[in-house]
PyMOL commands that place a pseudoatom at each C-alpha (Angstrom):
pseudoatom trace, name=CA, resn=UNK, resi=1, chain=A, elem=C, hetatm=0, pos=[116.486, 91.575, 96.917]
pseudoatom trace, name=CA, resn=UNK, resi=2, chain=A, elem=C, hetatm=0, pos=[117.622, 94.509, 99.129]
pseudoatom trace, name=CA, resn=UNK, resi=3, chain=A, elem=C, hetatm=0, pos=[117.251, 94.870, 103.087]
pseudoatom trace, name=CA, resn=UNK, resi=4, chain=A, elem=C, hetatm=0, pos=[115.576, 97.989, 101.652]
pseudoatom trace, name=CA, resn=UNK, resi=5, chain=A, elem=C, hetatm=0, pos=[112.733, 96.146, 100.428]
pseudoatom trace, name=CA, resn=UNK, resi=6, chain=A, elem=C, hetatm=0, pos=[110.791, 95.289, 103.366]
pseudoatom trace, name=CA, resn=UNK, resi=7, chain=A, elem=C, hetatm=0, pos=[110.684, 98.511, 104.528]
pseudoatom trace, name=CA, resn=UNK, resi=8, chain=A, elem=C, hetatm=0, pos=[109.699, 99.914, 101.288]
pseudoatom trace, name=CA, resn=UNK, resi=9, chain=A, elem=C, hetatm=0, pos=[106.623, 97.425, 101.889]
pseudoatom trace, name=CA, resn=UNK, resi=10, chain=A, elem=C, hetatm=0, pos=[105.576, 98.268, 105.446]
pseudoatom trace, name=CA, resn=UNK, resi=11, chain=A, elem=C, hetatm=0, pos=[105.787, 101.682, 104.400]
pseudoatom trace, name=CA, resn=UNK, resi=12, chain=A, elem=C, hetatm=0, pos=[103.963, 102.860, 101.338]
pseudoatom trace, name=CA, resn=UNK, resi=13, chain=A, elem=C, hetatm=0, pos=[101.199, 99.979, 101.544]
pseudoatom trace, name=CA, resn=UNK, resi=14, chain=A, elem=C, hetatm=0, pos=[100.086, 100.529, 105.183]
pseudoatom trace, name=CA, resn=UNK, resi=15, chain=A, elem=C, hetatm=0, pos=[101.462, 104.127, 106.623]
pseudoatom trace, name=CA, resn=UNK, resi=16, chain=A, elem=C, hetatm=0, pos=[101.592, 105.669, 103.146]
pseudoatom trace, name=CA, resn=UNK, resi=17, chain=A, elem=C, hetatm=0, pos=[97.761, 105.019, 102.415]
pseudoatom trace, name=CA, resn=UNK, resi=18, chain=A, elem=C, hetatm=0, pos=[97.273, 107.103, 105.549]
pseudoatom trace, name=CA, resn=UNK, resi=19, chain=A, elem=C, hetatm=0, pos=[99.104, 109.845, 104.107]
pseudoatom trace, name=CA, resn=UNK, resi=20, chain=A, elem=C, hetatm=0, pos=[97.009, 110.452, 100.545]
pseudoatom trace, name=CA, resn=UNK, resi=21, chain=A, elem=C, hetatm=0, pos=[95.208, 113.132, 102.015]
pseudoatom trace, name=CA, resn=UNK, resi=22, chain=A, elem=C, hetatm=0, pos=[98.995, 114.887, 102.306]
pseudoatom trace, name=CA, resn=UNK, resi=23, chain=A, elem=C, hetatm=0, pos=[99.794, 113.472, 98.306]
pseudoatom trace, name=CA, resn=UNK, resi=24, chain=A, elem=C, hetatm=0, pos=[96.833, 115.283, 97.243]
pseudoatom trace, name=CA, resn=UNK, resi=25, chain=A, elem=C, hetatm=0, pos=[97.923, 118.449, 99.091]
pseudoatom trace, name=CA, resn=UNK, resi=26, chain=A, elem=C, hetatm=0, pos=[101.359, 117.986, 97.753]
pseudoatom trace, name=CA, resn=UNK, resi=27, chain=A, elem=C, hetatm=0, pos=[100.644, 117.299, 94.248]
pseudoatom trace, name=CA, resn=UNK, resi=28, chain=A, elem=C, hetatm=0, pos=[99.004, 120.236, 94.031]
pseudoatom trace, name=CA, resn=UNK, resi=29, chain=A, elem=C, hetatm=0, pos=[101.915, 122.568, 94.322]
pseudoatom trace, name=CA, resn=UNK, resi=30, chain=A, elem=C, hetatm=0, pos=[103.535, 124.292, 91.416]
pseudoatom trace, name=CA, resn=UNK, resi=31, chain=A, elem=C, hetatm=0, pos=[106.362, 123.086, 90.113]
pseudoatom trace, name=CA, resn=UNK, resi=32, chain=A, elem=C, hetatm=0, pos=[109.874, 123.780, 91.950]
pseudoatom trace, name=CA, resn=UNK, resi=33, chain=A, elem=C, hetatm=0, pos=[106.946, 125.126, 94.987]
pseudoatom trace, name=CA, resn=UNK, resi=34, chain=A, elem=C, hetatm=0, pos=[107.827, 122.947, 98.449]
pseudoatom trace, name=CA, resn=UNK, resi=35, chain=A, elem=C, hetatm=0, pos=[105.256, 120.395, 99.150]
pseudoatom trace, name=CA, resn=UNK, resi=36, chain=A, elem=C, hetatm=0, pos=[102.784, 120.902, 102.339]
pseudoatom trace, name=CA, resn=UNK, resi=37, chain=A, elem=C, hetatm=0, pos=[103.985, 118.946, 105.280]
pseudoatom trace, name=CA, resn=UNK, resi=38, chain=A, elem=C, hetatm=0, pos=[102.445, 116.145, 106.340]
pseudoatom trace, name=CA, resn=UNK, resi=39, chain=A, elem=C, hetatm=0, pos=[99.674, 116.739, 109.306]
pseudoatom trace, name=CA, resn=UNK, resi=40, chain=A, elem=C, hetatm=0, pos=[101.514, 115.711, 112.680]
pseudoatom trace, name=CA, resn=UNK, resi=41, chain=A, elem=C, hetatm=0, pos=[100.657, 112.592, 113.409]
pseudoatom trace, name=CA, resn=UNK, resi=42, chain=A, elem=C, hetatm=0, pos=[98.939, 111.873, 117.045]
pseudoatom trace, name=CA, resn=UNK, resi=43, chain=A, elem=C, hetatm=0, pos=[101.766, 110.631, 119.908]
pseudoatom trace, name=CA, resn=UNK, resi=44, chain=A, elem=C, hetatm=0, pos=[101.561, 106.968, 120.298]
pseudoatom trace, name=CA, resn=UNK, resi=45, chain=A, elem=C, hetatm=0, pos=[99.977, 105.446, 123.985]
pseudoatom trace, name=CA, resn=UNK, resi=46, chain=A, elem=C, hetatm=0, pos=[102.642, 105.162, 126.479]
pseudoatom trace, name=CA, resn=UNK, resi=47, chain=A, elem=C, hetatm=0, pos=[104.436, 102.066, 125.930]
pseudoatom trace, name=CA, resn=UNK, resi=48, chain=A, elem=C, hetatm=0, pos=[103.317, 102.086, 121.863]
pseudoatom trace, name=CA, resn=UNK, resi=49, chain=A, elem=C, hetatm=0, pos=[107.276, 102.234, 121.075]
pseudoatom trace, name=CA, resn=UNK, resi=50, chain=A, elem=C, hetatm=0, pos=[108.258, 99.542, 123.473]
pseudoatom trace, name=CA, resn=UNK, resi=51, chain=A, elem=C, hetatm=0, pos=[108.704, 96.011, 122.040]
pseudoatom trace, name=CA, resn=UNK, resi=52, chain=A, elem=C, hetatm=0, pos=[106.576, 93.206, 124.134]
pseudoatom trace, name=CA, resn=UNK, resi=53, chain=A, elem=C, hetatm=0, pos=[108.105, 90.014, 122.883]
pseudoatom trace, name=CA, resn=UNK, resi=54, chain=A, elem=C, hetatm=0, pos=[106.562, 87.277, 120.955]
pseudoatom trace, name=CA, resn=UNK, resi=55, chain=A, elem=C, hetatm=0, pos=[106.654, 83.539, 121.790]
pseudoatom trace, name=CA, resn=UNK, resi=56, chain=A, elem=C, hetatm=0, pos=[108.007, 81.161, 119.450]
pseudoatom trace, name=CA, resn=UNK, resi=57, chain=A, elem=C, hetatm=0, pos=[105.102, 79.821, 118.087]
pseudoatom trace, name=CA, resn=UNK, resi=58, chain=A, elem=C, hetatm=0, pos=[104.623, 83.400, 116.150]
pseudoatom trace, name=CA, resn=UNK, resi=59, chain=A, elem=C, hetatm=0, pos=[107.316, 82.263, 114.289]
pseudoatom trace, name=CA, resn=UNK, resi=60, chain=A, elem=C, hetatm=0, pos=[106.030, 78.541, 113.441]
pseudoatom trace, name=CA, resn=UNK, resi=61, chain=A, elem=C, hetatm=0, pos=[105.545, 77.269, 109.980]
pseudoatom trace, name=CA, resn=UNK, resi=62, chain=A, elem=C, hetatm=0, pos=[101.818, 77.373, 111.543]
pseudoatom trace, name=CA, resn=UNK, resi=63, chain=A, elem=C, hetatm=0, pos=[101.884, 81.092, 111.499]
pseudoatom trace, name=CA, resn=UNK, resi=64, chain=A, elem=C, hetatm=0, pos=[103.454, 82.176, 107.943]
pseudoatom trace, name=CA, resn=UNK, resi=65, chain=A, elem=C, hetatm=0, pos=[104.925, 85.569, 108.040]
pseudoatom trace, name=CA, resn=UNK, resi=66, chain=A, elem=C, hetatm=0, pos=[104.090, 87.424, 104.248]
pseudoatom trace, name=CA, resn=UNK, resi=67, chain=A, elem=C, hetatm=0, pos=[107.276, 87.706, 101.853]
pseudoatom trace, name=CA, resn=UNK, resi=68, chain=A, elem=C, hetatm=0, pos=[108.333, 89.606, 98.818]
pseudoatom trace, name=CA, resn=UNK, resi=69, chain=A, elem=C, hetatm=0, pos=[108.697, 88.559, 95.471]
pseudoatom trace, name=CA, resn=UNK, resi=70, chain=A, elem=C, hetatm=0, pos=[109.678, 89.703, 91.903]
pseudoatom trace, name=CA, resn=UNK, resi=71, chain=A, elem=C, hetatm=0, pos=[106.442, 88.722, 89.676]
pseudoatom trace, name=CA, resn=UNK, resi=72, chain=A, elem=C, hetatm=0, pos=[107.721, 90.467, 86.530]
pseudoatom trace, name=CA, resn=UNK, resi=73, chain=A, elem=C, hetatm=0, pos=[110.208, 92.702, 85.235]
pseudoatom trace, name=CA, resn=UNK, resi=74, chain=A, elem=C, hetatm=0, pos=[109.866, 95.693, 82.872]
pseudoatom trace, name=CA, resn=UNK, resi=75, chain=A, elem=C, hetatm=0, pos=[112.881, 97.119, 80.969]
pseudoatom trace, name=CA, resn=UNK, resi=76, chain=A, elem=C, hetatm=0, pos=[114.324, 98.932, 84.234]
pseudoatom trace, name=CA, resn=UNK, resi=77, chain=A, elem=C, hetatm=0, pos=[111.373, 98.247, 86.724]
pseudoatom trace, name=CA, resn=UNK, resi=78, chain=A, elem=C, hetatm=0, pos=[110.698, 95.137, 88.798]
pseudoatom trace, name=CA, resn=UNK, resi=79, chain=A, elem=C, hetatm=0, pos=[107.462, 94.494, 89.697]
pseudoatom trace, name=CA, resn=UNK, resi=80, chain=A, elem=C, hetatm=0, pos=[107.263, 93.518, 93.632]
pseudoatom trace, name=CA, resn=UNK, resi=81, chain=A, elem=C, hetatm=0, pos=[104.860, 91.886, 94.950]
pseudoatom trace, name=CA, resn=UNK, resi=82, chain=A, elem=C, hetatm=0, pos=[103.123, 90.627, 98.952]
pseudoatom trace, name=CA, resn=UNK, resi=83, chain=A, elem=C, hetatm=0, pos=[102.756, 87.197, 99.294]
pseudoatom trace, name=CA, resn=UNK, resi=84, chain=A, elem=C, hetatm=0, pos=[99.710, 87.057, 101.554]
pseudoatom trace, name=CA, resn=UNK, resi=85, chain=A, elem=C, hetatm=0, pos=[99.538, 84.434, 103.796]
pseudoatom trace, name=CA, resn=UNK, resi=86, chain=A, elem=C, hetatm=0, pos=[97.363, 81.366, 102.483]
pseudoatom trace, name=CA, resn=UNK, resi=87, chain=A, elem=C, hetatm=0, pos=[93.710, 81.213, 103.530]
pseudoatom trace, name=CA, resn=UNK, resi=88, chain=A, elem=C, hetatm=0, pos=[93.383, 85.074, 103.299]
pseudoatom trace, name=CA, resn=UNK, resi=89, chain=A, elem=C, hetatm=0, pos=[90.704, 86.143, 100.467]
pseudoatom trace, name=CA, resn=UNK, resi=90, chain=A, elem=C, hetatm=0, pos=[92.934, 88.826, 99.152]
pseudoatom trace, name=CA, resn=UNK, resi=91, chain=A, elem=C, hetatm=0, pos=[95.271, 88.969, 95.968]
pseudoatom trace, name=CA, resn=UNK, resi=92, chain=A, elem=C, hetatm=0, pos=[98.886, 89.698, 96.291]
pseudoatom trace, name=CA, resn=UNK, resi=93, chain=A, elem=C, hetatm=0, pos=[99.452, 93.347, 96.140]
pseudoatom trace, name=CA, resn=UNK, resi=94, chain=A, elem=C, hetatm=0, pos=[102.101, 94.367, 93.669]
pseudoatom trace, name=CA, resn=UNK, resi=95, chain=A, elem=C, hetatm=0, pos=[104.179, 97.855, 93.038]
pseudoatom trace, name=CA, resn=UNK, resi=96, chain=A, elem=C, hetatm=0, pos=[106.706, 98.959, 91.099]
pseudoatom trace, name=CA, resn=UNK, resi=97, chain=A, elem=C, hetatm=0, pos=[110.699, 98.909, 92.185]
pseudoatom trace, name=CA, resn=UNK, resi=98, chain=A, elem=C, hetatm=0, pos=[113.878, 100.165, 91.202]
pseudoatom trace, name=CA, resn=UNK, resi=99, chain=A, elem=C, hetatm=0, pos=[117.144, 100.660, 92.761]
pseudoatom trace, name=CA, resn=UNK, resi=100, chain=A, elem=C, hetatm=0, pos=[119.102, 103.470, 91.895]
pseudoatom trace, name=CA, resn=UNK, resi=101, chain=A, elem=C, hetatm=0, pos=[122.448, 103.967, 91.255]
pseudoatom trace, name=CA, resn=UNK, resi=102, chain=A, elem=C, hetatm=0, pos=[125.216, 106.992, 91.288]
pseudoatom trace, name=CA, resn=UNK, resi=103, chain=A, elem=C, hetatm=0, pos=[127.583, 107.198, 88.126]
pseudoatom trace, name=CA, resn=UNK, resi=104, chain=A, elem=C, hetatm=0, pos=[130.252, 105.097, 89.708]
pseudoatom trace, name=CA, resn=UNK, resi=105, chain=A, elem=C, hetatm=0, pos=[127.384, 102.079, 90.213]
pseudoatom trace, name=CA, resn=UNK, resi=106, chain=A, elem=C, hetatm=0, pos=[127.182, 102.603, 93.826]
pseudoatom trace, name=CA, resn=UNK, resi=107, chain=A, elem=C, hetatm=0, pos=[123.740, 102.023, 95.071]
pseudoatom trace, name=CA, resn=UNK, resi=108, chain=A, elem=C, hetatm=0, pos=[122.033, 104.964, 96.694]
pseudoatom trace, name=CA, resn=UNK, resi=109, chain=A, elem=C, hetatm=0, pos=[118.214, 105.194, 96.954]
pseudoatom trace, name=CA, resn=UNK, resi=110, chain=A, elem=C, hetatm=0, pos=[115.387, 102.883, 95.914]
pseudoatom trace, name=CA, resn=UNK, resi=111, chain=A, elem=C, hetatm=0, pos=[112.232, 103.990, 94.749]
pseudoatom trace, name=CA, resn=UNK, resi=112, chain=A, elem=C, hetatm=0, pos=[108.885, 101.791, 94.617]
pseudoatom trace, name=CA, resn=UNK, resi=113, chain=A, elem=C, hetatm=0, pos=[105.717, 103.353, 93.049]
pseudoatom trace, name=CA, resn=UNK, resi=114, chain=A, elem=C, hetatm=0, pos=[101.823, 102.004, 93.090]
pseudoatom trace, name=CA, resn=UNK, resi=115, chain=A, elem=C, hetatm=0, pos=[98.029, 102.984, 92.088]
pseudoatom trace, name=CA, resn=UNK, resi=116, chain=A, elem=C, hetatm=0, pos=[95.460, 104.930, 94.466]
pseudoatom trace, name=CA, resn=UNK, resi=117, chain=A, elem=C, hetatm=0, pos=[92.511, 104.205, 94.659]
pseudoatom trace, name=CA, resn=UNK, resi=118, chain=A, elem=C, hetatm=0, pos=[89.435, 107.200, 95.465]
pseudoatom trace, name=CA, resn=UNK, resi=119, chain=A, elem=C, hetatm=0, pos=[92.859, 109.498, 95.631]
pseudoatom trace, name=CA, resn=UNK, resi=120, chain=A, elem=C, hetatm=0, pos=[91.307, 112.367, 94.009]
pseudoatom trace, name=CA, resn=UNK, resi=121, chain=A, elem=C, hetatm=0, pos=[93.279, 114.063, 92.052]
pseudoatom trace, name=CA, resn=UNK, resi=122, chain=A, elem=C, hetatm=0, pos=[96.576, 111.482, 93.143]
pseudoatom trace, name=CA, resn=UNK, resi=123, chain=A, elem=C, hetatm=0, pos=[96.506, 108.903, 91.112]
pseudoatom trace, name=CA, resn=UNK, resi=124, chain=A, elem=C, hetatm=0, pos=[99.637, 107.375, 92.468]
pseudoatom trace, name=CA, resn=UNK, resi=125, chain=A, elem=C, hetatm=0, pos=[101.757, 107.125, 95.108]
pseudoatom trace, name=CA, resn=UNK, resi=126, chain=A, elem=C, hetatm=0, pos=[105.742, 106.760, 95.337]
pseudoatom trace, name=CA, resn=UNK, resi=127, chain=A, elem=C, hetatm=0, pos=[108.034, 106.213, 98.091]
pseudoatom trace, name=CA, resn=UNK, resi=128, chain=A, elem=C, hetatm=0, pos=[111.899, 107.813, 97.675]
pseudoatom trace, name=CA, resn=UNK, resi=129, chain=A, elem=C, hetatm=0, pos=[114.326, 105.862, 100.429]
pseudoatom trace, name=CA, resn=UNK, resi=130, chain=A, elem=C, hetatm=0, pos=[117.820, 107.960, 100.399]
pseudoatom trace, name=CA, resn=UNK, resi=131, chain=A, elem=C, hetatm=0, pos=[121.029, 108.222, 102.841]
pseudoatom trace, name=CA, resn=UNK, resi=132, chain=A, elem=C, hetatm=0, pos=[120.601, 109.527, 105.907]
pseudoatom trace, name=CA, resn=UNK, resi=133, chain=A, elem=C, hetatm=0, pos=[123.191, 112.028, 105.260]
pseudoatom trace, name=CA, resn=UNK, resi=134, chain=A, elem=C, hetatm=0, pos=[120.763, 113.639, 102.817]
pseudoatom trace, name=CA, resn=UNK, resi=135, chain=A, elem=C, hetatm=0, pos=[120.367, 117.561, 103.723]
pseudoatom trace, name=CA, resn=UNK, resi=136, chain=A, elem=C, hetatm=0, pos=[116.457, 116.986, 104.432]
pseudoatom trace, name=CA, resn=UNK, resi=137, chain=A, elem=C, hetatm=0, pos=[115.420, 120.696, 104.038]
pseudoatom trace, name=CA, resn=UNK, resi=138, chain=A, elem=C, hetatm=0, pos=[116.767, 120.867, 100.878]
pseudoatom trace, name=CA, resn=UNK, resi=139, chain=A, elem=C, hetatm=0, pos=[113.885, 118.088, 99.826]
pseudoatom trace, name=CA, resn=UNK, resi=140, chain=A, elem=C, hetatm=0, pos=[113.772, 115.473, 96.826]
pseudoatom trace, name=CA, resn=UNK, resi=141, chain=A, elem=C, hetatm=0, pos=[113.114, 116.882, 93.436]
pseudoatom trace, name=CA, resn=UNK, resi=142, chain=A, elem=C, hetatm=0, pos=[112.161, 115.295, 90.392]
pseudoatom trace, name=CA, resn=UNK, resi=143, chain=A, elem=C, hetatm=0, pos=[112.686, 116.250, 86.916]
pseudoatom trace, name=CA, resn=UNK, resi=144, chain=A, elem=C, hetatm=0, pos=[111.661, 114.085, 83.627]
pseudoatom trace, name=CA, resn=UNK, resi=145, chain=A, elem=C, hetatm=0, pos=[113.568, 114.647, 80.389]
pseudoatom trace, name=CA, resn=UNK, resi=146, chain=A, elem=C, hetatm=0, pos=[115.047, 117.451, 81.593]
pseudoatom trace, name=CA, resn=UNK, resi=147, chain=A, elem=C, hetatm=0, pos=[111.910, 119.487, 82.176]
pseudoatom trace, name=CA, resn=UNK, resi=148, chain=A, elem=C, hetatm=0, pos=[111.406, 121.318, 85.002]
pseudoatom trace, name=CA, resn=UNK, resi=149, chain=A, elem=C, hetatm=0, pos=[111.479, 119.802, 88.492]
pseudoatom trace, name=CA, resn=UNK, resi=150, chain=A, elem=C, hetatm=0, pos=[109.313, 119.754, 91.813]
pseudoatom trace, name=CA, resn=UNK, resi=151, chain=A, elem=C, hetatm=0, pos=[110.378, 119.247, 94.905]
pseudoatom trace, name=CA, resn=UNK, resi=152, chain=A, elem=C, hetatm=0, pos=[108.721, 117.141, 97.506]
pseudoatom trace, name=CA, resn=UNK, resi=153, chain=A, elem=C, hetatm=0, pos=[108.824, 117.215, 101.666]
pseudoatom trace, name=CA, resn=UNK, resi=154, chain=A, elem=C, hetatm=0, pos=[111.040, 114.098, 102.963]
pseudoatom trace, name=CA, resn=UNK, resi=155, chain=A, elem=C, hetatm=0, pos=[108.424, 112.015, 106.057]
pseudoatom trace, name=CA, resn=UNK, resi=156, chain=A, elem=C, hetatm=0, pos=[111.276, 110.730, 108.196]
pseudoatom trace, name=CA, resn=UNK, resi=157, chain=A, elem=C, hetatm=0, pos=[113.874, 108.777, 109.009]
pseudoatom trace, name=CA, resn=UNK, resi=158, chain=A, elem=C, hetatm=0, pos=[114.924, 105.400, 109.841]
pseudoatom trace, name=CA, resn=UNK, resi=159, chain=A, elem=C, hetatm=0, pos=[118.159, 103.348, 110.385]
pseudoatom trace, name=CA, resn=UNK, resi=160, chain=A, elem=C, hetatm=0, pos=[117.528, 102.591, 107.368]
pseudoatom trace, name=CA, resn=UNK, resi=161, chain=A, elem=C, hetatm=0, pos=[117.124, 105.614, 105.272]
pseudoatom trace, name=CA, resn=UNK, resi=162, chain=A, elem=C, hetatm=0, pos=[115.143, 108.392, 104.789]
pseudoatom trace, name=CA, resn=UNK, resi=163, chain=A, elem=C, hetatm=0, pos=[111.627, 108.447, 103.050]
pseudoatom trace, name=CA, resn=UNK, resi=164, chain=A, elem=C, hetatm=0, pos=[109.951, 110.980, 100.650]
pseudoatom trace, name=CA, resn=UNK, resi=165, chain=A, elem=C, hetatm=0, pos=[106.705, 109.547, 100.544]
pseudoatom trace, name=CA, resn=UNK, resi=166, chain=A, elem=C, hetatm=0, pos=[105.101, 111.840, 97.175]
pseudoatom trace, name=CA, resn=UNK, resi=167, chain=A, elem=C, hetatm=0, pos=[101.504, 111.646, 95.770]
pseudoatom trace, name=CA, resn=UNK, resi=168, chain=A, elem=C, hetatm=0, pos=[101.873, 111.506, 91.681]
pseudoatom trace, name=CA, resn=UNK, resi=169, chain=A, elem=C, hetatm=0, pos=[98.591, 113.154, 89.763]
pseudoatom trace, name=CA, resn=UNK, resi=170, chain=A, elem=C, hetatm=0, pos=[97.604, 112.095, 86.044]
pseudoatom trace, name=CA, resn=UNK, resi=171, chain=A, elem=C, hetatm=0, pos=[99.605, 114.497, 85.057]
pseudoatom trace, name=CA, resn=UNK, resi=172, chain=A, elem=C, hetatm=0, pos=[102.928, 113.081, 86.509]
pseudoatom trace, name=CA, resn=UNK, resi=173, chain=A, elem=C, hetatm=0, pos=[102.237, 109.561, 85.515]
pseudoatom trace, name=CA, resn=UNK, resi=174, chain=A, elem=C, hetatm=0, pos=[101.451, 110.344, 81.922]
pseudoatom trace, name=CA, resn=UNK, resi=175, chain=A, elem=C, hetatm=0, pos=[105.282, 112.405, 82.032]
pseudoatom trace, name=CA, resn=UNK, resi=176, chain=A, elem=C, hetatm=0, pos=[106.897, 109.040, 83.130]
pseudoatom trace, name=CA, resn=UNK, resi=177, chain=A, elem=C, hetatm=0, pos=[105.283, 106.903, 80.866]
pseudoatom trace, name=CA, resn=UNK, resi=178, chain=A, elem=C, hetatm=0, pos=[106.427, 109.297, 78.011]
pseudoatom trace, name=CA, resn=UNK, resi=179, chain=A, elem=C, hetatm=0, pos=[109.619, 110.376, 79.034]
pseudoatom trace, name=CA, resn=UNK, resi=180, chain=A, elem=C, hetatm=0, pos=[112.931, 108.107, 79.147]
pseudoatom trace, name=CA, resn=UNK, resi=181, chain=A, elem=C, hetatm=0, pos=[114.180, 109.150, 81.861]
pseudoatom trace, name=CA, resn=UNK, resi=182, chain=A, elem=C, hetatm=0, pos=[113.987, 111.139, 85.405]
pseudoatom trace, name=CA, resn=UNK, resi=183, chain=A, elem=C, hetatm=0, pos=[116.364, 112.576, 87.560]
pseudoatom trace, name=CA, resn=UNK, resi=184, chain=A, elem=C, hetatm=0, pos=[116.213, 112.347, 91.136]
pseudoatom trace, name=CA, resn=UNK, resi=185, chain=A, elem=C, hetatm=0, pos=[117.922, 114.823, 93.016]
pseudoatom trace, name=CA, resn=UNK, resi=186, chain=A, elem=C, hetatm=0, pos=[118.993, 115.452, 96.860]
pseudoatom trace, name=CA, resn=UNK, resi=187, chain=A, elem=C, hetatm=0, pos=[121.783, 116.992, 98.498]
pseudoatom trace, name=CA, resn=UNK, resi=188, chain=A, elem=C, hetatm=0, pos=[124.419, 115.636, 100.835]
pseudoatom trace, name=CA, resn=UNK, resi=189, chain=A, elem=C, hetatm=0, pos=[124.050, 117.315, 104.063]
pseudoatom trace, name=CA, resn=UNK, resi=190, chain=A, elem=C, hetatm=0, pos=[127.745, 117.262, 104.475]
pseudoatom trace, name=CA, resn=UNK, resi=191, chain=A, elem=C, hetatm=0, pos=[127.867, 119.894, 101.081]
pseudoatom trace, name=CA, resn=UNK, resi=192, chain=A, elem=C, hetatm=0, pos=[125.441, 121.971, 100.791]
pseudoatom trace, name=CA, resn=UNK, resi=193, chain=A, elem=C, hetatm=0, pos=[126.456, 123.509, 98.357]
pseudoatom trace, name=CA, resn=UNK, resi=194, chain=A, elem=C, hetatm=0, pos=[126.480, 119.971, 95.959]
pseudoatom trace, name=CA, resn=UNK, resi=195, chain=A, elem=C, hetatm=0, pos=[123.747, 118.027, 94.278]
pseudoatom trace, name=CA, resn=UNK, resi=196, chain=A, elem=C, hetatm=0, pos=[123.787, 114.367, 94.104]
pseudoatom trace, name=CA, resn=UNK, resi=197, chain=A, elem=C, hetatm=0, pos=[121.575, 113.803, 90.888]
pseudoatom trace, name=CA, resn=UNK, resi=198, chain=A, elem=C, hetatm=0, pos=[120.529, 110.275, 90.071]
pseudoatom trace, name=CA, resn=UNK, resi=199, chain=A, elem=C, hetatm=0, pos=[118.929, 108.580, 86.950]
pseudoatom trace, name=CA, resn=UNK, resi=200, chain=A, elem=C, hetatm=0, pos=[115.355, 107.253, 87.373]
pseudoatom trace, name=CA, resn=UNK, resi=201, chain=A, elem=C, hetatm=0, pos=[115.036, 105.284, 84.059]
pseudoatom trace, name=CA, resn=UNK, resi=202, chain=A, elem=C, hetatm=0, pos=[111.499, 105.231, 82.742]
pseudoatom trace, name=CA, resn=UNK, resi=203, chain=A, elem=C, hetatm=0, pos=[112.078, 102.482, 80.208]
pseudoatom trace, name=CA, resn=UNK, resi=204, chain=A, elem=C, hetatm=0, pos=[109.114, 99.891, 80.902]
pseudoatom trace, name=CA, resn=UNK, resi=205, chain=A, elem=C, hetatm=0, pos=[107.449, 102.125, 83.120]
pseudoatom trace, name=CA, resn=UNK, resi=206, chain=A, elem=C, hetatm=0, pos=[103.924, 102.100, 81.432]
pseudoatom trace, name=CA, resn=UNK, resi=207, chain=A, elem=C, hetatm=0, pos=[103.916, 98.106, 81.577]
pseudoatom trace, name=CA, resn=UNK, resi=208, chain=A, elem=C, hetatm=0, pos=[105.191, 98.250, 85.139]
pseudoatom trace, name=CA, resn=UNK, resi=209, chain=A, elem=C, hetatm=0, pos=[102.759, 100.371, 86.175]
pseudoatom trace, name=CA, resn=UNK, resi=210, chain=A, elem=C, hetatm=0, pos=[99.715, 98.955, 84.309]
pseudoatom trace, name=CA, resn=UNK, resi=211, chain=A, elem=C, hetatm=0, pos=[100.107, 95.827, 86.403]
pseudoatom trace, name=CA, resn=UNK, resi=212, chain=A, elem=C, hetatm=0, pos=[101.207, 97.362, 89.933]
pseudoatom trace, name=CA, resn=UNK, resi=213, chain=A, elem=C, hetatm=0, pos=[97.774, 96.734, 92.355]
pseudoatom trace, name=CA, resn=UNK, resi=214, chain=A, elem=C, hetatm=0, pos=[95.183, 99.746, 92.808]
pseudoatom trace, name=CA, resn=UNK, resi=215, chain=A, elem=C, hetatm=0, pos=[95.486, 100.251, 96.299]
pseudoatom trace, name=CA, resn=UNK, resi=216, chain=A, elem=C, hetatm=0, pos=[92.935, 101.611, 98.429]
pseudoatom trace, name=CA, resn=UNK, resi=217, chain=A, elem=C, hetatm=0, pos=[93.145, 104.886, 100.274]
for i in range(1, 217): cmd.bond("trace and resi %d" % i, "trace and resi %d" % (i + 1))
show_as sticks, trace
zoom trace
């Protein structure tokens, strides 16, 4: 499993469902048309940023932290799931992965992709995770079979990567599960004038996606 992972969990599961009013607005767009941006969201309280500590007993077997695990795999998609922490009346909440590669094998983004719930006309959610040195205006487009593509707004930035978090209608979803394949393309910010274009295999997306959680917005 990649240090990617967590990330891709804390992210589209908690701060992403906050953002489905922005998929909807997004999906909306016409394709190759730049998605709306995300409202701004409110500044933090003073101090919100600044760590406070935690004793060790946070960290006790007494206190289990959640993990990650694979729970199936699906031609070319894994399906991740939350192990929540025994004693909590909830089921394990599960979305689809995959890590993708350039044509030399090198790993470059990862992608992870899960059901809405009361999303309107976004069905689904997805969250893109690329190199930092990814020319952010330029956005993340993506294009199935060679059709055409639309482009989507990137959220932020981390050390780790930045994130495209995209809202997917009925529409989109029925293209993957369909199709064989998607590119995903971005462009280095160090050329411009290049396009880094990246294979998003669809093979064993329908099953993937059929058992990926319906997550509340």
């Amino acid at each position: 499993m990649t240090r990617l992972l967590s990330a891709l969990w804390a992210l589209p599961l908690v701060a992403g469902l906050s953002a489905a009013p922005a998929f909807a607005q997004d999906s909306a767009q016409s394709s190759e048309q730049p998605a709306e941006q995300p409202a701004e969201q409110s500044q933090s309280p003073i101090g919100g940023a600044l760590s406070m500590g935690e004793s060790d007993a946070d960290a006790t077997p007494g206190n289990p932290q959640a993990e990650t695990y694979t729970k199936a795999t699906h031609g070319d998609w894994e399906v991740q799931c939350l192990r929540v922490p025994e004693g909590t009346n909830a089921e394990d909440p599960c979305q689809m992965y995959q890590l993708l590669k350039d044509e030399n094998g090198g790993d470059v983004a990862e992608v992870s992709v899960f059901r809405l719930q009361n999303g309107g006309q976004v069905v689904a959610g997805g969250t893109f995770v690329v190199p930092l040195e990814t020319l952010l205006t330029q956005k993340l487009s993506i294009s199935v079979d060679g059709g055409q593509a639309k482009r989507y707004d990137f959220s932020f930035c981390t050390q780790v990567g930045c994130y495209a978090r995209v809202g997917f209608t009925a529409d989109d979803i029925a293209r993957f599960k369909a199709g064989s394949a998607a590119t995903v393309a971005i462009v280095p910010a160090l050329a411009p004038d290049q396009r880094v274009e990246l294979e998003m295999s669809l093979s064993g997306f329908t099953a993937g996606f059929d058992e990926t959680s319906e997550l509340r917005q």
